[in-house]
N, C-alpha and C positions, 0 to 999 in steps of 0.2 A: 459301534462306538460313537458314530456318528449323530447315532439317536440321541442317543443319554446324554453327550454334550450339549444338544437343543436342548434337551429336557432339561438338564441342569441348569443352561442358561436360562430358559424363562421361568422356570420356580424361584432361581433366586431371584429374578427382575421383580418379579410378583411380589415374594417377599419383601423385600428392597422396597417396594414401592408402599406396599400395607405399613410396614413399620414405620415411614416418614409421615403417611401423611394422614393414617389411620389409630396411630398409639404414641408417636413420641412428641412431635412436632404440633404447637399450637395454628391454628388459623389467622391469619391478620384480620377476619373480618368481624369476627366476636371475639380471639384473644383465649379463647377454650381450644382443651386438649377432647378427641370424641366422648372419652368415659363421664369428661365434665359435661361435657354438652347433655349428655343423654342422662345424668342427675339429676340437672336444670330442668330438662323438660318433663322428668317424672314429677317432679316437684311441682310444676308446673301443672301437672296433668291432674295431682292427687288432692291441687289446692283448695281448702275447704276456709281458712282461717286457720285452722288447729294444727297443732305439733303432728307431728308424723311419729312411730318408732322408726328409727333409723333403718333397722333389719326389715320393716316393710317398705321402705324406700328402693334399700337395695333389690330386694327381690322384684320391685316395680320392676327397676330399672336394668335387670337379665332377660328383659321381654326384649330389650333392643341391644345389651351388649354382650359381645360373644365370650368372656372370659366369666372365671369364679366371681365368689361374691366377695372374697379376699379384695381382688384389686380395685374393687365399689366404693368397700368400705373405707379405704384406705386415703383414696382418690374424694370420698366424700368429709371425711376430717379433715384432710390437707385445705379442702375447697372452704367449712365450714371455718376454720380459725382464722383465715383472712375476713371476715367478719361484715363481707361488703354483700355475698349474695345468699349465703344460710343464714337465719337464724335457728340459734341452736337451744338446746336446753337438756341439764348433766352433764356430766365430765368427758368432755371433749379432750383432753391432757391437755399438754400444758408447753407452750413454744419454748418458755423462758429453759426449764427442767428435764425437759428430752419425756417427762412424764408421757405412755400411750395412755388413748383413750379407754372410757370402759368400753365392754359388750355392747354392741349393736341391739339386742334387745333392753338394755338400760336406758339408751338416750334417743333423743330425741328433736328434729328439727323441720323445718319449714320453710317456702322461700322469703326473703323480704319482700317490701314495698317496694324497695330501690331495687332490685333485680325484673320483679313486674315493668317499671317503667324505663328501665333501662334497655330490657332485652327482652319483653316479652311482644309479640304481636304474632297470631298463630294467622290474621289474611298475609303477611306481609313473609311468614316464613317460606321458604322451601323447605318439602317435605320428599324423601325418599322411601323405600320400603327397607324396615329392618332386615337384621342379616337371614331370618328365616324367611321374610314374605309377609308374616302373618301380621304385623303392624307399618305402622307409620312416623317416621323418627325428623329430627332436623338437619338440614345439611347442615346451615349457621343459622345463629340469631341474627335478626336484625338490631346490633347494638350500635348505641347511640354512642357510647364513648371509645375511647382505647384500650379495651379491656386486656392487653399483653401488656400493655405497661402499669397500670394498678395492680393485677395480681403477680407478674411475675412469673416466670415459665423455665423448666428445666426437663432436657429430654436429650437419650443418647439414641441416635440410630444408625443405620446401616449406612457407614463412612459422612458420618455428620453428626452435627450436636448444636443445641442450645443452651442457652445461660442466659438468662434476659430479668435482669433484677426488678424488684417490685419498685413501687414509683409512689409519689404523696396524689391521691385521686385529686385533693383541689388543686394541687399545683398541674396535674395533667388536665384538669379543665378549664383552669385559667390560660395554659400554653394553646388548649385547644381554641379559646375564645381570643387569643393575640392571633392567632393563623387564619383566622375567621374575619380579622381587623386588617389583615394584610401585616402584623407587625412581626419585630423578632420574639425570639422566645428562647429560653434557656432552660433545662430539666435534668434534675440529677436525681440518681436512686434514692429510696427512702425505707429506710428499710424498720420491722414491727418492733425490734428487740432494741431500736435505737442504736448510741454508739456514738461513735466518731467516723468521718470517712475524707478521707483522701481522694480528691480529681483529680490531681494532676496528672494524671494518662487514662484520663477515662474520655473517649473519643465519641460521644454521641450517639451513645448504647453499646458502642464495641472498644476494646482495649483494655482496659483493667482498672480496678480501683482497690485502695487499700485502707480495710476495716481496723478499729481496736476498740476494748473494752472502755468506758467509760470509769476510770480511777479517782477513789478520794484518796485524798493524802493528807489531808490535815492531822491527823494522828503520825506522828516519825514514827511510832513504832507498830502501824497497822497501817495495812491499807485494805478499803474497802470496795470488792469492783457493784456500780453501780448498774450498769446496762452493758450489755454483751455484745460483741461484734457479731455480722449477718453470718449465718453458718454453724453459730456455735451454740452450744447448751451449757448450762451450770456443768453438768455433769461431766463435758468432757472436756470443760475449760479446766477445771476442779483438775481431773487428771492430769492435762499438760503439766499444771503447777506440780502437781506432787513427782511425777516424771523428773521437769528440770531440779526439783529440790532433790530426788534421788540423785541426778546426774552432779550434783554438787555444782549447777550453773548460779539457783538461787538459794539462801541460806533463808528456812521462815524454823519458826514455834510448832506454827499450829495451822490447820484451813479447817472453815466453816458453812455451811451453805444455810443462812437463814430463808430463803428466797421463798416468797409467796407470791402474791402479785406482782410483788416489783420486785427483781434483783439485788439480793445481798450475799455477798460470798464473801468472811473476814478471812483476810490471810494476817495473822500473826507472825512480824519477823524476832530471828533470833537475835539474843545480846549481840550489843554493836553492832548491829544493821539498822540501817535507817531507812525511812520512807520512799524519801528522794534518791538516794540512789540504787534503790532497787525497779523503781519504777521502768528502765529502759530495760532491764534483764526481764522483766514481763514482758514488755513488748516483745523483745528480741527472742525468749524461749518458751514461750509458750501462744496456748492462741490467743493468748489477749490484742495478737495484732493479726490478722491473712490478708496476702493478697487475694483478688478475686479475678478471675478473668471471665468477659464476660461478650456473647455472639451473640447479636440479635440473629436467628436466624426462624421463620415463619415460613409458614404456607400461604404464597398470593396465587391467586389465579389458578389454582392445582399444583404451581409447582416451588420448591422449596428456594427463599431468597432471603439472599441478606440483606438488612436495612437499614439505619438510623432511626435515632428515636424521633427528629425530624421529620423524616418520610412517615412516619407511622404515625404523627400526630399532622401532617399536612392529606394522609389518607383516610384519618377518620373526621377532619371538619369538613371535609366534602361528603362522605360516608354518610354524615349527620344531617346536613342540609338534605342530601338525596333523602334519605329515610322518613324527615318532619315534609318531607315535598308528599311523599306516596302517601302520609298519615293523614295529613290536609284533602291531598284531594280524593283518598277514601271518604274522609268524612263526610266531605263536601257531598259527593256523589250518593250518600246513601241520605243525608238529611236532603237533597232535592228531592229524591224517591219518597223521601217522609210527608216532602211538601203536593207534591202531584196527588199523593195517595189521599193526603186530608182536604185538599181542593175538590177532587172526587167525592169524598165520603159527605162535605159539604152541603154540594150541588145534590149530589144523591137526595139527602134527607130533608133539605131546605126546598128544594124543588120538588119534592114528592114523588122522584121519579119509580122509588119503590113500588107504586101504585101502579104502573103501567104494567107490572110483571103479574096483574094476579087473575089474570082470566087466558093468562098465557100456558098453554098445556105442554109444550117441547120445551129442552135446553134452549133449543137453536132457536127458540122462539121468544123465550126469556131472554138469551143474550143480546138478540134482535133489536128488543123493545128498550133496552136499557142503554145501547149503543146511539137507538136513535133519540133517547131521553136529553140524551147529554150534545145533540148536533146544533141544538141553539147556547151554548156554553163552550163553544173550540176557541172562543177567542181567549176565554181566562182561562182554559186549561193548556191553551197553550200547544207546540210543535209536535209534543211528545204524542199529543191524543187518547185513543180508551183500547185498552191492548184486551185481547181475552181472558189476560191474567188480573188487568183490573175488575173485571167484574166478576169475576169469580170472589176477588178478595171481597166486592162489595155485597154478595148474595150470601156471606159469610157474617153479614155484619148481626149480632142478636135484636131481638125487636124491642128488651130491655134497654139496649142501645139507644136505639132509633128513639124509644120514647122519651127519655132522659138527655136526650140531645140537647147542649146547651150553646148556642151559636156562638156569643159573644168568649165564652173560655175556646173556642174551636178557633177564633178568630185570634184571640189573645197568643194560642200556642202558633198556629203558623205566624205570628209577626217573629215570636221568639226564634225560630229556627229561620226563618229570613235573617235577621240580626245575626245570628250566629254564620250563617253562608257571608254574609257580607263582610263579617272581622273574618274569616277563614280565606276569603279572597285577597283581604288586605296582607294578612301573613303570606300570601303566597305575592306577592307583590313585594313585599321587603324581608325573605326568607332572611334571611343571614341576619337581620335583628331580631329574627324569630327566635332563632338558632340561639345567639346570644342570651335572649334571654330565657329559655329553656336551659342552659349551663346554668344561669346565676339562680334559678330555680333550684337547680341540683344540688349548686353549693351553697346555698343556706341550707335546705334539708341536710347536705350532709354535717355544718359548722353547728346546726341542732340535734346533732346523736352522740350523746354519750360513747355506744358502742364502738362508734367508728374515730372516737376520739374527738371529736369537733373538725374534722378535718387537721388537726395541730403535725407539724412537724417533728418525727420524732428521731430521726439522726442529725447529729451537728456534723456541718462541712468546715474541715479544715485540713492546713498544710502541716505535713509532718515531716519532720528533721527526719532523715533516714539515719538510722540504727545501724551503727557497723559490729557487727558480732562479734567481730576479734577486740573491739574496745570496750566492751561490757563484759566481758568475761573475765576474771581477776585471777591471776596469776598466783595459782595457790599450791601447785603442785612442783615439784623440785624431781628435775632430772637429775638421776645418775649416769657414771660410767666409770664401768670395772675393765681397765685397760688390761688386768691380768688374765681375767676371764673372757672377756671383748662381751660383754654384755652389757646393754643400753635398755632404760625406761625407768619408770617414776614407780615400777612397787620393786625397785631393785635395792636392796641394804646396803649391802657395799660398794665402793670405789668411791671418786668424788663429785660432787656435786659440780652440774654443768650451768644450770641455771633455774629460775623459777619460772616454771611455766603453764600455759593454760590448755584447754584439751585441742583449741584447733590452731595451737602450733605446730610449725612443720619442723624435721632436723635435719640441716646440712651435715653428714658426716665423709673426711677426708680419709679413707683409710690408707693402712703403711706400703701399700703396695701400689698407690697412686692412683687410686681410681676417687671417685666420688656418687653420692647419691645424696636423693633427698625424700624421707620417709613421713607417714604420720608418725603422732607422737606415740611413741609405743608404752604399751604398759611393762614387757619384758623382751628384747631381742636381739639376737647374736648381730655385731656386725663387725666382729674379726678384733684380734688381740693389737693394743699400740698406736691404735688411732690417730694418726698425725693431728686432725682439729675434730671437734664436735662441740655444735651449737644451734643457735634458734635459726631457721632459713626464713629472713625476712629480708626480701628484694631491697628495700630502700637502703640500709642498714648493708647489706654485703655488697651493694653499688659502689659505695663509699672504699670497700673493704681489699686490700690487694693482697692476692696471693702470692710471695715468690716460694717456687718448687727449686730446690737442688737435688740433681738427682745426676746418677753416672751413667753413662751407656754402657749397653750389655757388651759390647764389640771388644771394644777399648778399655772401658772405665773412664774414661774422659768425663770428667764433670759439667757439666750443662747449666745453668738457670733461667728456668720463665717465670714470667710476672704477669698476672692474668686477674681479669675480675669475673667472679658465677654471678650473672645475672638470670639466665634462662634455666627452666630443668622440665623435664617428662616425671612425674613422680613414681620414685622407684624403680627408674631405670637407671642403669649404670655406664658412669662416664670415665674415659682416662684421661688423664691430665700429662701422662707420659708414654714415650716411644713403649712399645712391649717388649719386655726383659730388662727395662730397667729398675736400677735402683734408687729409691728415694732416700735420700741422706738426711733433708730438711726443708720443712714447711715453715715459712716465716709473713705474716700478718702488719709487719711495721712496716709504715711507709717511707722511712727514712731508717738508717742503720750500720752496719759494720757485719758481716761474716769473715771467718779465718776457713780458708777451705785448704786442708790437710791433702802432704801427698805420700803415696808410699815411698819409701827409701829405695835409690837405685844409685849404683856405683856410680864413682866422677859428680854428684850433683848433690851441693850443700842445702841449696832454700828447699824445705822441705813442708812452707807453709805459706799461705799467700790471701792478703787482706781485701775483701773487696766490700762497693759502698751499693746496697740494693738501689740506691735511685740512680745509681749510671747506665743501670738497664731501663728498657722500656718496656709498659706494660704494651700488652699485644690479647689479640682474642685467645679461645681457648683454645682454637684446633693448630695456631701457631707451634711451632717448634721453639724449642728452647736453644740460648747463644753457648757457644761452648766457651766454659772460662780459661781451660790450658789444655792445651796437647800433651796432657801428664795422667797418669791413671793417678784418680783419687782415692785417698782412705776413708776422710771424715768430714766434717763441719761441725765448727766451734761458733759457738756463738758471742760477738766482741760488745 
């Protein structure tokens, strides 16, 4: 037993571990889920210019990932309709519509430009061995921006979760270029379908924010929804509506779903319904409004952490400078080599040293002469000197070369790459206006793409009135109750009418035997014949509301009265309001009054009735006992 417990413990650890940080959970440092990552780098790999078929995309990309080609494909549409690192070509579906895409052998896509220069650099990657061995994949990109907050990230795993909403790219590279400045910065989701959204408890990437539809109302007798809240489709906004219209919340004609590229869905209401006051019963029942709630939670360092969209934008302007630091002084470092190498090739031909090699019969005798060609030239070649590998390159040079040598373009191109080392040094001297100005690079490219919208903001931020559901809901249903039958609810025919009410009214009912409950509203239910009260259970409203109970003791018959207010209840549990065995005589609701409390007839004793005034009692809680009004067993209670 002993065993199998280890062993069970560490498969699920392993588990546990693969599904955080190998399938559900994005990276902080490219902002990619693995499946994405190893799209990107097929894409990367397969890049020619040309569209790709998507189904040979995938199948690239089951060289490095261990699952079907289902979750490829699936992962590769989600990735391609954010629009920032696929382009794509054919029917990708459609966000607005719920529409899936076609066949993987139908369509077709490719990476962008802005993905190459975002994330592409394969010296600067690390590289692992796929899950077979037989390839070589990426741990992360080297991305330049915050790629978890432009695309947005959702993922369940083993006792953790993410929800990390998508972001406006230029507003995350403007925030990223104030972090860069040393300044504040402020960033709210942005989401493709547009909308409306609510901050006020949205905490800086954690806490919640609450979406709605974007509504025209100029027509009183239509409304039109324009743009869709984050979450939702035509399709299954469409159904809330026709739900609440079934549910008899909202009264329309007709719905419509014209929607193509941009959002149209006519809701037609019914006679006597108007625009304006249907608009909150949207919000309030259907999804034309959702809360979101929403956890940044990422992979740093290998292990899973929650962040701020702060932190995550104060980790990728450092990110970015480190990453334009390594690109610099790659550059730098290979254009010096370019420089050493044309200095050599030079000297070589300018000096004729190729002539000393040709009565030379060995390697070692060749390299000899060509080593010592160049020992009056150390001063302009400089620390580095003549490696074996230089002269190899240089015995490599063709004699078509050599004879077409033209010194002054030879010379012309190492000034250029001097110049160029020289501004690569100066960048690395004031990186962070480097950095800066590589963002404003980005975001003119992006405010010139159609595709990506111009960079334009597409959800409006604002404050919403909260919606109280029991006040949008109109009071259209009419409680009965059949005191002969003891049956209560709103599809009941007979008895009398309690009052009109809406579905998520509650019912205080008092029955004859003194107890009390409080129910939903029922469509049909027994709850005992003679009902002392029955009514709507609204706290405010029954605050106000006193009860006085007369009732007689089992013992005696001695008449008693309490005076009590129901503020509190458990729903549907049942409460006494009197000693057990007693008798309830009369439940009375005025707060000022007369009762005649009746006695039985007993020899020697004429008053046989005795008047009293409810407000010389005091009202008291509920679990109080009631004052006893005479030492006389009672018959009845009249009411004066």
């Amino acid at each position: 037993m002993a065993y199998i417990k280890t062993l069970f413990d560490r498969n699920f650890i392993e588990y546990a571990s693969y599904v955080i940080k190998d399938r559900a959970i994005p990276d902080l440092e490219d902002g990619l889920k693995p499946v994405q990552r190893r799209i990107l780098h097929s894409l990367f790999e397969m890049d020619d210019g040309k569209f790709h078929k998507v189904a040979n995309v995938v199948g690239h990309c089951m060289k490095y990932h261990p699952h079907g080609d289902a979750s490829i494909g699936s992962a590769l549409v989600v990735l391609a309709n954010k629009d920032l690192f696929i382009d794509k070509q054919g029917n990708f579906g459609n966000i607005f519509t719920g529409d899936e895409a076609s066949a993987a052998r139908y369509i077709e896509c490719r990476a962008t430009p802005l993905a190459k220069e975002l994330l592409y650099n394969p010296k600067l990657t690390p590289m692992v061995d796929s899950y077979d061995g037989r390839n070589k994949e990426p741990v992360v990109f080297p991305a330049k921006i915050p790629v978890v907050l432009v695309l947005g990230a959702e993922g369940i795993a083993v006792g953790m979760s993410t929800k990390i909403l998508p972001h406006n790219i230029v507003e995350v590279l403007e925030a990223e270029k104030a972090c860069l400045a040393g300044k504040k910065f402020k960033l709210y989701p942005d989401f493709p379908t547009g909308g409306l959204m609510d901050v006020s408890d949205y905490r800086d990437g954690n806490g919640k924010v609450v979406v709605r539809a974007k509504l025209d109302v100029s027509d009183p007798k239509r409304i039109v929804i324009r743009e869709l809240p984050y979450g939702s489709t035509t399709e299954s906004l469409i159904a809330s509506v026709e739900a609440a219209a079934k549910a008899g919340r909202i009264k329309i004609q007709s719905i419509s779903d014209f929607t193509t590229e941009q959002v149209e869905i006519e809701i037609k209401l019914a006679r006597g319904v108007y625009s304006e006051e249907t608009v909150n019963a949207l919000y309030a029942f259907t999804e034309c409004e959702q809360s979101i709630s929403v956890n940044l939670l990422v992979i740093k360092d290998g292990m899973p952490t929650i962040m701020t969209v702060t932190e995550v934008i104060e980790y990728h302007a450092k990110q970015l400078v480190s990453i334009l630091t390594k690109e610099l002084e790659l550059e730098r470092s290979e254009l010096l080599d370019k420089v050493h190498l044309r200095t050599l090739e030079r000297i070589f031909i300018e000096e004729r040293i190729y002539k000393a090699i040709e009565e030379m019969k060995t390697a070692e005798a060749v390299q000899k002469a060509v080593i010592d060609g160049f020992k009056p030239f150390m001063k302009e070649i400089g620390k580095r000197g003549v490696s074996p590998e230089d002269v190899e390159h240089l015995l490599k040079i063709p004699i078509r070369r050599i004879s077409l040598y033209d010194i002054n373009k030879a010379k012309a191109e190492l000034k250029e790459i001097k110049a160029r080392i020289a501004e690569i040094e100066g960048h690395l001297k004031n990186i962070t206006a480097y950095a800066t100005a590589f963002l404003d690079g980005i975001i003119a490219k992006i405010k010139a793409n159609e595709d990506l919208g111009k960079g334009k903001r597409k959800t409006q931020i604002e404050s919403f009135n909260r919606i109280d559901v029991k006040e949008v809901v109109k009071k259209d249903l009419e409680l009965h109750y059949d005191a002969e039958t003891g049956y209560l609810g709103t599809q009941l025919a007979t008895g009398t009418m309690i009052a009109e009410v809406s579905p998520f009214d509650r019912i205080l009912v008092l029955r004859n035997n003194g107890t009390y409950s409080v129910i939903d509203l029922p469509e049909k239910v027994f709850v005992g014949e003679h009902a002392w009260w029955v009514g709507i259970a609204d706290k405010e409203a029954l605050s106000k509301t006193v009860f006085s109970i007369i009732y007689k003791e089992a013992e005696t018959g001695y008449p008693y009265i309490k005076r009590c207010v129901i503020e509190g209840w458990i729903m549907n549990k049942e409460y006494n309001l009197v000693p057990e065995g007693a008798q309830v005589l009369h439940i009375d609701t005025r707060d000022k009054g007369s009762l005649v409390v009746t006695y039985v007839p007993k020899p020697r004793i004429k008053v046989t009735k005795e008047t009293i005034k409810l407000q010389d009692y005091l009202v008291k809680g509920l679990k109080a006992g009631g004052v006893r009004i005479a030492a006389r067993e009672a018959a009845g209670v009249e009411v004066k």
